[in-house]
C-alpha positions in Angstrom: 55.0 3.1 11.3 53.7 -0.1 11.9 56.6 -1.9 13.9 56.7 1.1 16.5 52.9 -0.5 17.1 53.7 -4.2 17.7 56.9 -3.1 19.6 54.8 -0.6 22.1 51.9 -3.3 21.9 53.7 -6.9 22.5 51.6 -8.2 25.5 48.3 -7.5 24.1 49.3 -8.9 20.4 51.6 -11.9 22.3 47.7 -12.6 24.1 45.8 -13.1 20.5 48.8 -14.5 19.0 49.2 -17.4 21.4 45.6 -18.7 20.8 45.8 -18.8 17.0 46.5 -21.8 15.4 49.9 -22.9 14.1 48.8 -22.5 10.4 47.4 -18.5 11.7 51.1 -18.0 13.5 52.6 -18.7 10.5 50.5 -15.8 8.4 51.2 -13.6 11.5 55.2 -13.9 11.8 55.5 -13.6 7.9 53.1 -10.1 8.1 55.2 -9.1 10.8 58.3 -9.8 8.8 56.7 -8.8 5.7 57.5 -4.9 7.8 60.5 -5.8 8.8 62.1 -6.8 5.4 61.1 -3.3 4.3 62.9 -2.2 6.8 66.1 -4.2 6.5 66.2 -4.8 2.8 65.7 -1.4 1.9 67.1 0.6 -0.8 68.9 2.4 2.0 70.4 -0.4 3.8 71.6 -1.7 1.1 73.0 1.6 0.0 74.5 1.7 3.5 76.2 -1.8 3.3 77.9 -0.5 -0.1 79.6 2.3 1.7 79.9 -0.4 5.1 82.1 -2.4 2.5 83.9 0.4 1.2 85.8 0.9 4.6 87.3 -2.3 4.5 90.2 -0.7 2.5 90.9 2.0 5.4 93.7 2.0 7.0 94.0 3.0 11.1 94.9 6.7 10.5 91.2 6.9 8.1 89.3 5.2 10.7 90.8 7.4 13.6 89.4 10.5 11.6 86.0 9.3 10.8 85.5 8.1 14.3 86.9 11.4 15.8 84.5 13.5 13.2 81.6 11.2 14.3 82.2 11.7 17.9 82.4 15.9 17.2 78.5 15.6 15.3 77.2 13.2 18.3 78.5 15.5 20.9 76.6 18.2 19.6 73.8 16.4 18.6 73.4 15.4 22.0 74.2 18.8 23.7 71.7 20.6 21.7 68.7 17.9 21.8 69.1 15.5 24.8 68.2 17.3 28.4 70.6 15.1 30.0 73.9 16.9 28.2 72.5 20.0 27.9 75.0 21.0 30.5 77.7 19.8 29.4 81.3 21.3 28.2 81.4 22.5 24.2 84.1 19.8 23.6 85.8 20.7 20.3 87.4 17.4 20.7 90.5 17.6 18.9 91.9 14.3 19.7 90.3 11.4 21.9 91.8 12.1 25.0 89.8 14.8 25.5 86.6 12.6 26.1 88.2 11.8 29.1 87.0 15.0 30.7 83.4 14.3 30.5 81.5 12.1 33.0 81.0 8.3 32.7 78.0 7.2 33.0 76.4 3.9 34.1 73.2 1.6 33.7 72.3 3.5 37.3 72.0 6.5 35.7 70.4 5.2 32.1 67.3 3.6 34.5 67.1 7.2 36.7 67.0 9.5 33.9 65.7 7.3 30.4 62.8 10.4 29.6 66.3 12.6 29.8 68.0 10.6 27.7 66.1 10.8 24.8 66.2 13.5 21.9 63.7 16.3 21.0 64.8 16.4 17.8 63.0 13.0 17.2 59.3 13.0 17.2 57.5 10.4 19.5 55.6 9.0 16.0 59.1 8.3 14.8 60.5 6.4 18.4 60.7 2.2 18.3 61.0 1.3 21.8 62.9 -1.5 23.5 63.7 -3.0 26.9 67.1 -4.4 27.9 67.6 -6.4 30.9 71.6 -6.8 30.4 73.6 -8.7 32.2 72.1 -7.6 35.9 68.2 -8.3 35.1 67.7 -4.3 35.7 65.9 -3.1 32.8 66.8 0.3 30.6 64.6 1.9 28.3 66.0 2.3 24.7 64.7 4.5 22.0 65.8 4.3 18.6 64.3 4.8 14.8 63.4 3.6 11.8 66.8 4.7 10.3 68.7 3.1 12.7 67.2 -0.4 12.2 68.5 0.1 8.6 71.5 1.4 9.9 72.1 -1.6 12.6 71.0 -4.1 9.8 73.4 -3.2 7.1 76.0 -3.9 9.7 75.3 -7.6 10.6 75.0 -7.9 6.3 78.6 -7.1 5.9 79.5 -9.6 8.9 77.4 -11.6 6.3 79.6 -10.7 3.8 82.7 -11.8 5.2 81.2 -15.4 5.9 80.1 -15.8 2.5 76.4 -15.2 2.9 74.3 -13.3 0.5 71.5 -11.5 2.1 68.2 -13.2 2.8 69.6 -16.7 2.7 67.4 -19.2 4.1 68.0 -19.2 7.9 66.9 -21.0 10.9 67.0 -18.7 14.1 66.7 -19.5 17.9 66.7 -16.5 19.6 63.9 -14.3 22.2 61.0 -13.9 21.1 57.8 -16.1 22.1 57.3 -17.8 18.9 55.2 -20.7 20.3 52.9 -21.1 22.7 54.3 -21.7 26.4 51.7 -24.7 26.9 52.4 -26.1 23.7 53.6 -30.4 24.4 53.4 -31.1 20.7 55.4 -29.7 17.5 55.4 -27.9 15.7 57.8 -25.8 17.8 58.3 -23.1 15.5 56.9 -20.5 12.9 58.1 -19.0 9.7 58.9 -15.5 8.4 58.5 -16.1 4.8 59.4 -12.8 3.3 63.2 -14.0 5.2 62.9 -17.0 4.3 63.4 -17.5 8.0 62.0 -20.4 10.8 62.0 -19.4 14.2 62.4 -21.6 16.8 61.2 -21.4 20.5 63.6 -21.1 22.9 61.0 -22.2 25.5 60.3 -25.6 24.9 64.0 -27.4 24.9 64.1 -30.7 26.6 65.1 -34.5 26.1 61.4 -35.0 25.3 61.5 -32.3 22.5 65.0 -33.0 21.7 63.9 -35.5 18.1 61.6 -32.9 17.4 63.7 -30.4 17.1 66.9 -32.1 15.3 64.4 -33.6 12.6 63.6 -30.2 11.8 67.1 -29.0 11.4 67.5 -32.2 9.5 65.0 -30.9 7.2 66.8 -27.5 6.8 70.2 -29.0 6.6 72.6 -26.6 5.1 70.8 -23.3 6.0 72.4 -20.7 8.4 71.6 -21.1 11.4 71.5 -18.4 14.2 71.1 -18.1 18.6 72.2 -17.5 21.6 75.1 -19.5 22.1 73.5 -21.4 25.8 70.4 -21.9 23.5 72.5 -23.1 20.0 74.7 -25.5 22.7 71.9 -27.1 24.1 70.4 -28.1 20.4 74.7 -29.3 20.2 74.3 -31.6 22.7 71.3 -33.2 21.4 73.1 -33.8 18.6 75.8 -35.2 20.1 74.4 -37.0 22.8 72.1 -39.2 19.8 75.6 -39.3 18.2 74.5 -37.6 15.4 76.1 -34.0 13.7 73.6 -31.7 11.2 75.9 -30.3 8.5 74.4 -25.9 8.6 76.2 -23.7 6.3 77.1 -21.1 8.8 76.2 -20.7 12.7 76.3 -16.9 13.7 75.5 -16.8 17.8 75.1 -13.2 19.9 73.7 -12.1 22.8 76.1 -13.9 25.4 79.6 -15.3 26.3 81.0 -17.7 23.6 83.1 -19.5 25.3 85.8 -22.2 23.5 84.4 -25.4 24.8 80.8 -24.2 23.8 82.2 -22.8 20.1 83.9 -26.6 19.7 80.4 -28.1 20.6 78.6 -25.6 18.4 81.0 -26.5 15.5 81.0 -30.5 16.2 77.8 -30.5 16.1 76.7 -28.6 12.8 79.8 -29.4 11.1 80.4 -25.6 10.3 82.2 -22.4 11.5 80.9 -19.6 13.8 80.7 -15.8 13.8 80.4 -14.5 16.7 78.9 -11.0 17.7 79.1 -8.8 20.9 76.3 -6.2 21.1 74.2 -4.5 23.0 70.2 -3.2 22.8 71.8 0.1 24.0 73.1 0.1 20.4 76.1 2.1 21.3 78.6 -0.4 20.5 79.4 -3.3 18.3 82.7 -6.0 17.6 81.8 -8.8 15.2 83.8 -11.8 14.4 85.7 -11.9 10.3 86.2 -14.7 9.0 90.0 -15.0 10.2 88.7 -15.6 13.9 89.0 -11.9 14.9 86.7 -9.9 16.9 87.1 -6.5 15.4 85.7 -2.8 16.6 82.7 -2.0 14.2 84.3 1.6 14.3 81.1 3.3 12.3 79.1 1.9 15.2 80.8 3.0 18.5 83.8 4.8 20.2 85.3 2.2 22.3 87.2 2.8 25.6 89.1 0.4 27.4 89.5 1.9 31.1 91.2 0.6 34.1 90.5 0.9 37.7 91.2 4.1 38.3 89.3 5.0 34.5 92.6 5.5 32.8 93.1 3.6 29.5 93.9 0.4 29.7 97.9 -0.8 28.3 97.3 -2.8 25.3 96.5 -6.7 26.2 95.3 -5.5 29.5 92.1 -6.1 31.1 90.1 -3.3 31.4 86.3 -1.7 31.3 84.2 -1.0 28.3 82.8 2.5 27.8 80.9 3.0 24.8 80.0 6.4 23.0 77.6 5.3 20.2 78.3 6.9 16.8 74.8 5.8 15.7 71.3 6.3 17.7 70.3 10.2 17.5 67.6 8.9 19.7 68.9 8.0 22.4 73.0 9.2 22.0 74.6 7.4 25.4 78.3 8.8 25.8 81.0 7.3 27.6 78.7 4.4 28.8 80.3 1.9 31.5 78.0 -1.0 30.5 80.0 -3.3 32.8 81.9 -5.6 30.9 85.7 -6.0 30.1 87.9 -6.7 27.4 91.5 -5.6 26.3 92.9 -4.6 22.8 95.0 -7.0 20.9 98.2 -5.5 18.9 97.6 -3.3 16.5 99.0 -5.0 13.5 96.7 -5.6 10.7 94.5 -9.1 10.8 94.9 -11.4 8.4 91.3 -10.9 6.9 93.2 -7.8 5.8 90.8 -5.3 7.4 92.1 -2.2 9.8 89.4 -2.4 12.2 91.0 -2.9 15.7 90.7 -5.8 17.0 88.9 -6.4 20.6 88.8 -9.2 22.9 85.6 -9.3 25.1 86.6 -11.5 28.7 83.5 -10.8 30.8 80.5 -10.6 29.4 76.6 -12.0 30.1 77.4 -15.4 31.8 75.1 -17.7 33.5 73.9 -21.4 34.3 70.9 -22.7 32.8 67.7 -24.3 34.3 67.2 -28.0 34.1 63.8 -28.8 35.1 62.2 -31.6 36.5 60.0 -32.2 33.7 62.9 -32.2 31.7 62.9 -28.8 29.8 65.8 -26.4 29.7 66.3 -22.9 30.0 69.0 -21.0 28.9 69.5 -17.5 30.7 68.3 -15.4 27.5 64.9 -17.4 27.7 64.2 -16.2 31.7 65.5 -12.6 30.5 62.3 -12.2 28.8 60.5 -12.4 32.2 61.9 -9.1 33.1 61.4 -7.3 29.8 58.5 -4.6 31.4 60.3 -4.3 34.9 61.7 -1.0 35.6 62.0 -0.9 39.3 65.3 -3.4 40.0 68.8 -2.7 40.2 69.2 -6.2 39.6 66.8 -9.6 39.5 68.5 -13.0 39.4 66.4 -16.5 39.3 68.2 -18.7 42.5 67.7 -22.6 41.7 67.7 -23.3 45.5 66.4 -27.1 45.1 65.1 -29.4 42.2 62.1 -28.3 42.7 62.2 -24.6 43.6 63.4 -21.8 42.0 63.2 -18.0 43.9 63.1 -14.4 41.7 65.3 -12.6 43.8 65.7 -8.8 43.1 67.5 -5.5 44.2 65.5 -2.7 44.2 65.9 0.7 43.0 65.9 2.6 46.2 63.7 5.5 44.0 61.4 2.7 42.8 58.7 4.2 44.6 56.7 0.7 45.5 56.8 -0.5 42.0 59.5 -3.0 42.6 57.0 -5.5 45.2 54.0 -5.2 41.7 56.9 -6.2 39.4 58.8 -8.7 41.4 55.3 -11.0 41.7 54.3 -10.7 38.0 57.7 -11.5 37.3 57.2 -14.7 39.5 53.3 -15.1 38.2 55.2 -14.7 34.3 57.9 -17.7 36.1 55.4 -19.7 37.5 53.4 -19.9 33.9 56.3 -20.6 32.2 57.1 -23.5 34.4 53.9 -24.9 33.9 53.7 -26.6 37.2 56.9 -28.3 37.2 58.4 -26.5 40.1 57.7 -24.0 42.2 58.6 -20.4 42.2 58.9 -18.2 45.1 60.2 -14.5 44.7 62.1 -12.1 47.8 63.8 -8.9 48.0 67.7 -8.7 48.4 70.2 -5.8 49.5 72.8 -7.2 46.6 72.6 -9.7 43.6 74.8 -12.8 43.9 78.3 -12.2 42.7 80.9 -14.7 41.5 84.9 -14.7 40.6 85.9 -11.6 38.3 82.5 -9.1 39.2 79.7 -11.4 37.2 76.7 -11.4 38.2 74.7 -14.3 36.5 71.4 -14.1 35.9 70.3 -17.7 36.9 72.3 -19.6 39.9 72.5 -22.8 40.3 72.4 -24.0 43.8 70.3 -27.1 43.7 72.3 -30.6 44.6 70.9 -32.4 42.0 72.0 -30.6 39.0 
């Protein structure tokens, strides 16, 4: 249970890996992956993608009655196991609608009761555990397993699939984690995962300056898959574009935010291929994943999705409405009829063109934020100050406010039961800001009654205020 370790232990490990040499990260991401590929390239997984694939033939009335048998076992699961539904109704759930008479629940309630939330039928030895920020900079706890990461894995193979990639395919991926130091002015900006065949590449260190750096290396890897956030993958697109040059990748897969159209063009201009798009969550209690007709289709195996008005009555087909998730998946931490806060509507339910049954979704607010151009030059996209906030537990919501070019302010809502915590976390968040920004500008922090909210309910997580951007 090795992963469980470096998950629980990130700071410390992040400390010692930070002053190894390049040459030394390399050895450590690769023994770090080295567990990770048993984990995702397992016997199992694979033996789960087979039957992941298999379902592609099903039609709407086979996928209604595996999701409704799915959602019977989690109910119970969770009733007998997790303290929080242990008072709940015996639902014997004969169609959906019933669902509708249990409670929704919110991120509120996920951040008041996450020890409740969790299952006794999973041993603490067997628990991974995560942090999410989200869209509101409020972080949950999230508990899942070794069985799950198998599980969660086999489903971005199949979205593999249907692009045409085989697994382990050499990759190039730009995504959260810390993979170079923060003070680091000179490439190499990245690290490799051997056993993946995989280079990561810091979000952290994006800027005119960097900018050659980085496209020779893609040059380098030319024709690999290459994988981000979409703020992070559209920032490497206009490098490209602005030194009016494009890098033919095979595939671009992006996650974790908004894709919106004028981004996806630049995306695809840039790297001369298609993208596959993904909306998840680290709640893993819901999934939609992009085929290769342009879809974004329910991963019904994953999650029960509903689509709720106003008044938390579901939503008419093609109209706008709330998501609320019942995962299918995660024994150890079940989450039913979660309001996670972002919208969507159903398309039609005829049959897409890649053939497949799975209904089709269309996410409309999601994550959305600016990015922050510093004076130095770097740039950060919103998933890269997310990681600030990754051991805060005490906010209803943190933004980061760029009030003037050369001040930025952490501004948080606190949890009114945060007991005191919430003034600790708010300066190391700002101490964690102020060391990323290396001097550049400077970063004050405050307390707020409520986050900053624009047009349609979003609440970015950086705001852009200052006159010269």
């Amino acid at each position: 249970m090795l992963e469980p370790f470096v998950r629980e232990n990130l700071t410390r490990l992040q400390y010692f890996y930070d002053r190894a040499p390049s040459p030394a990260r390399h050895i450590l991401t690769s023994a770090r992956g080295w567990v990770l590929t048993r984990l995702r390239y397992s016997r199992e997984t694979f033996a789960i993608l087979d039957r992941l694939r298999s379902h592609e033939s099903w039609n709407a009335e086979q996928i209604a009655e595996y999701q409704l048998q799915n959602l019977r076992q989690m109910l119970r699961h969770a009733r007998r196991t997790v303290p929080f539904y242990a008072r709940y109704p015996n639902l014997e759930l004969r169609q959906f609608g019933e669902i509708a008479s249990l409670p929704i629940i919110d991120r509120e309630t996920l951040l008041a009761n996450s020890d409740r939330l969790f299952s006794r039928a999973v041993a603490s030895r067997q628990q991974i555990r995560a942090g999410t920020t989200g869209t509101t900079g409020a972080n949950v706890r999230v508990v899942y397993t070794e069985d799950f990461v198998r599980q969660n894995w086999a489903f971005l193979l199949r979205q593999w699939a249907w692009a045409g990639i085989a697994p382990r395919e050499p990759r190039v991926t730009l995504q959260g984690p810390r993979v170079v130091p923060t003070g680091c002015s000179q490439p190499p900006y990245w690290t490799y995962n051997a056993p993946e065949r995989q280079a990561l590449m810091s979000i952290f260190h994006l800027s005119a300056k960097t900018a050659p750096s980085y496209l020779a290396f893609l040059r380098r890897h030319r024709g690999e898959v290459l994988e981000g956030f979409p703020s992070v993958l559209a920032i490497l697109a206009d490098f490209a574009l602005e030194a009016g040059t494009c890098i033919p990748m095979r595939i671009a897969f992006t996650s974790g935010e908004p894709l919106f159209p004028h981004v996806r063009a630049k995306i695809e201009a840039a790297f001369q291929t298609r993208v596959f798009d993904t909306y998840g969550m680290t709640e893993y209690c819901g999934l939609i994943q992009e085929c290769e007709s342009g879809e974004m289709h329910l991963a019904s195996e994953y999650g029960f999705l509903e689509i709720l008005d106003d008044n938390d009555n579901p939503a008419k087909q093609g109209e706008e409405g709330y998501f609320v998730w019942t995962g299918l998946l995660n024994a150890a931490m079940p989450l039913i009829r979660y309001r996670i806060g972002d919208r969507g509507h159903w398309l039609d339910g005829s049959v897409c063109a890649c053939g497949r049954a799975f209904p089709r979704v269309v996410p409309t607010i999601t994550r959305e934020s600016d990015i922050l151009r510093c004076p130095d030059g770097r740039i950060f996209s919103p998933r890269a100050l997310n990681q600030l906030l990754k051991d805060t537990s005490s906010f209803r919501c943190c933004q980061f406010i760029h009030q003037e070019p050369n001040r930025i302010v952490v501004r948080a809502v606190a949890r009114a039961e945060s007991n005191g915590q919430a003034a600790a976390d708010l300066m190391n968040v700002r101490a964690r800001l102020q060391r990323l920004l290396d001097g550049s500008m400077q970063a004050t922090a405050e307390f707020a009654d409520a986050p900053v909210v624009r047009k349609g309910g979003k609440i970015p997580l950086i705001v852009n205020q200052a006159t010269s951007q």
